[in-house]
C-alpha positions in Angstrom: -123.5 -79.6 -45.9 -125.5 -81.3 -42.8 -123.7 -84.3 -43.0 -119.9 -83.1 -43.0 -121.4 -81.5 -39.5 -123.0 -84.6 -38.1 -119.7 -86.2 -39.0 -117.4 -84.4 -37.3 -119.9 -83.5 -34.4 -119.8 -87.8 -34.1 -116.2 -87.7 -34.2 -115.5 -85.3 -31.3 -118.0 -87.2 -29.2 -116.1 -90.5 -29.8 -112.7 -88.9 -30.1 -111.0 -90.3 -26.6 -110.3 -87.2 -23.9 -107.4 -85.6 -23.9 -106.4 -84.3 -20.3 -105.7 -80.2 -20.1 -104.2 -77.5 -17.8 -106.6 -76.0 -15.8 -106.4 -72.6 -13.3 -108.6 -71.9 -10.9 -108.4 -68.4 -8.7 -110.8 -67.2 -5.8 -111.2 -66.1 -2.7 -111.3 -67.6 1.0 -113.2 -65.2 3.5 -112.3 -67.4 6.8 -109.3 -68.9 8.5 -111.4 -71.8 8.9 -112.6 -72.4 5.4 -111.8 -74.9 2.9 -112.0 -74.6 -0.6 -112.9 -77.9 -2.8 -111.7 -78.6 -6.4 -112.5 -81.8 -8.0 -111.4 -83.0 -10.6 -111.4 -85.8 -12.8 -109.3 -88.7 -14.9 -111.0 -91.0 -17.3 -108.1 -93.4 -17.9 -105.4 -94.0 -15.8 -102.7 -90.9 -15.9 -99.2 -90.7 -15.8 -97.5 -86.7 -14.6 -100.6 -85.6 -12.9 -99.8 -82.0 -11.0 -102.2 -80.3 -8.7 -100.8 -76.9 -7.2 -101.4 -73.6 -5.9 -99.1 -70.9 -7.0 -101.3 -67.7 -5.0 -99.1 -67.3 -1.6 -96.9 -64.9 -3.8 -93.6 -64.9 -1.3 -96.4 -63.6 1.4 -99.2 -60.9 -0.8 -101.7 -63.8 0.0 -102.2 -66.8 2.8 -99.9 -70.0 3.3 -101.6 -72.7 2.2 -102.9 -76.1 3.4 -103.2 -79.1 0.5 -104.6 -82.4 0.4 -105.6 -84.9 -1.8 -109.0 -87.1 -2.1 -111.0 -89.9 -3.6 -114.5 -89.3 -4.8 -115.4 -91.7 -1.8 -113.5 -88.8 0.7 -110.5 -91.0 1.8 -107.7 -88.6 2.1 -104.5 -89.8 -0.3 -102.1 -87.4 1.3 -101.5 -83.8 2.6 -98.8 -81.1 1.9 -97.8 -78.4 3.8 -95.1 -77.0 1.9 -93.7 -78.2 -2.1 -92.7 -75.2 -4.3 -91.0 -77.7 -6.3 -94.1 -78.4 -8.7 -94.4 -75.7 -10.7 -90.7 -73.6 -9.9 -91.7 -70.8 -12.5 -95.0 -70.5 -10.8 -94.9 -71.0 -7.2 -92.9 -69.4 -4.0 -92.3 -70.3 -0.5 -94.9 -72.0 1.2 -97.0 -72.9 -2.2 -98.4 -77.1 -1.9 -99.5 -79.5 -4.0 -98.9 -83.0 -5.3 -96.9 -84.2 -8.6 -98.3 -87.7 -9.3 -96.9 -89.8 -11.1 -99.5 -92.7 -11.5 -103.2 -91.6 -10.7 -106.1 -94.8 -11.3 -108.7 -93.3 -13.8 -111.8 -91.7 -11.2 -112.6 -88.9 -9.1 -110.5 -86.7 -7.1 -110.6 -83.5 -5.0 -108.2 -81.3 -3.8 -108.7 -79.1 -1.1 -107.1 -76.1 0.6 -107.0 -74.3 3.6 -104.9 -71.7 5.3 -101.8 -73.0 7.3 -102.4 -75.1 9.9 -106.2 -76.2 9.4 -104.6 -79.7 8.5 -107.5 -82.6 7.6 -108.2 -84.0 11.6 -108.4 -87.7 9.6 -108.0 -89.8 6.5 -111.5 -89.1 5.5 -113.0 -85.8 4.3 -116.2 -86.2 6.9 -113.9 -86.4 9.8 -113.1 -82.2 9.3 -110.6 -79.8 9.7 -108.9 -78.1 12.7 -110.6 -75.0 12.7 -114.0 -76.6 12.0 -115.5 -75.4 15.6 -113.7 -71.9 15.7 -115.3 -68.8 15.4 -113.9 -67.9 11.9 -111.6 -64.9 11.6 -111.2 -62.9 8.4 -108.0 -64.0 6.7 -106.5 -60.7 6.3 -107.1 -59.7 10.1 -106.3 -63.6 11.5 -102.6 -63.3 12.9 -101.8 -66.9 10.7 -98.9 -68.8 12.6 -96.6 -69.2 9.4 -96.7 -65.2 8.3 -98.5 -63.2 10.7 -101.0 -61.1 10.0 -102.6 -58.7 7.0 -102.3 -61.5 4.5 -104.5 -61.5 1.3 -107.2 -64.2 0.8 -106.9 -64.8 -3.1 -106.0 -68.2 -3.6 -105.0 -69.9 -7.4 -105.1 -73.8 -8.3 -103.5 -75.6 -11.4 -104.4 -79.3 -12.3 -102.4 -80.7 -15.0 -103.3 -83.9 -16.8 -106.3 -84.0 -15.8 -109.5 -84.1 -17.9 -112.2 -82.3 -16.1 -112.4 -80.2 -13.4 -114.5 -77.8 -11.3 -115.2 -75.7 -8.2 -118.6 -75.1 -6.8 -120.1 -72.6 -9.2 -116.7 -72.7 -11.9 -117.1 -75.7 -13.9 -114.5 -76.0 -17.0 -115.7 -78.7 -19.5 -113.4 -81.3 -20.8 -111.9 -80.4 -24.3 -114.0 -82.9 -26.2 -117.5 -80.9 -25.3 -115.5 -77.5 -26.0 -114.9 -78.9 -29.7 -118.7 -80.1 -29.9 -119.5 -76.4 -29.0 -117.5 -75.0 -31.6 -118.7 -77.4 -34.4 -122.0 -76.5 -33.6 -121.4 -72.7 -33.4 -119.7 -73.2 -36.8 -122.8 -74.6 -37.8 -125.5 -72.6 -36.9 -123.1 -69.7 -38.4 -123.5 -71.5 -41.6 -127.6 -72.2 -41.6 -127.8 -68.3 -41.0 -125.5 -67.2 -44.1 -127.7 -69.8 -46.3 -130.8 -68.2 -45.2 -129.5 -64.8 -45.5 -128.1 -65.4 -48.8 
């Protein structure tokens, strides 16, 4: 019985990754924070989507996107693209839809409307970096005024790993190992029981 476990243990760990759809939800207190989600591709991808889908036509924040290398050089930032995910997102929802992304590491940040990056690298800031922060719900926020909700929601598609600080996700490959080794302790127990 212990080998049929090794065995297919072995085969999830050499079984290549297969990239998922992940969601991510929070909070942001401040009008000057930044939340961080990296994420990451082993091979190169093809259809990679990034998006948030919280601004819910105005219950929550607009949001600020952009796109990084592990090394902090800024790919690109969006203000506004609804277009991602249509049966998800509303007006003023961001995010990239990648067609080609090199296998590596990647982050994606956001931040309320209009704390755009200040450069092309993550250690050059944001706007509102030497503001005294204001709650979100009380900061009069130039796209939608004020008494707007601070829940914010991120989906990465295509991907095959990905985390915020504190909310790590693991890959599909580890999740499998998990299970074949929950599947086996489960049958150890009912031998010794038996």
């Amino acid at each position: 019985m212990k080998l049929p476990l090794v065995a297919a243990a072995m085969m999830a760990l050499s079984a290549p990754s297969q990239a998922a759809l992940f969601n991510f939800t929070g909070t942001i207190t401040n009008h000057s924070d930044v939340v961080q989600v990296s994420f990451t591709t082993y091979a190169d991808a093809t259809d990679v989507r990034v998006w948030t889908d919280s601004f819910k036509s105005g219950l929550n924040f607009d949001p600020i996107t952009a796109l990084w290398r592990a090394d902090g050089t800024r790919l690109g930032e969006n203000d506004d693209n609804a277009s991602i995910d249509p049966a998800t997102q509303t007006i003023y929802d961001s995010g990239f839809s990648l067609p080609f992304l090199a296998a590596g590491s990647y982050l994606f940040t956001i931040a309320a409307y209009n704390n755009w990056a200040l450069g092309t690298l993550l250690s050059d800031g944001f706007t509102f970096d030497n503001q005294t922060p204001i709650p979100i719900g009380e900061w009069n926020q130039p796209a939608n005024g004020t008494g707007k909700g601070n829940v914010w929601s991120v989906w990465l598609d295509g991907v095959d790993v990905a985390s915020v600080p504190g909310n790590t996700v693991p890959e599909p490959s580890v999740l499998a190992l998990l299970a074949v080794g929950a599947l086996g302790g489960l049958a150890m127990r009912r031998r010794k029981a038996g």
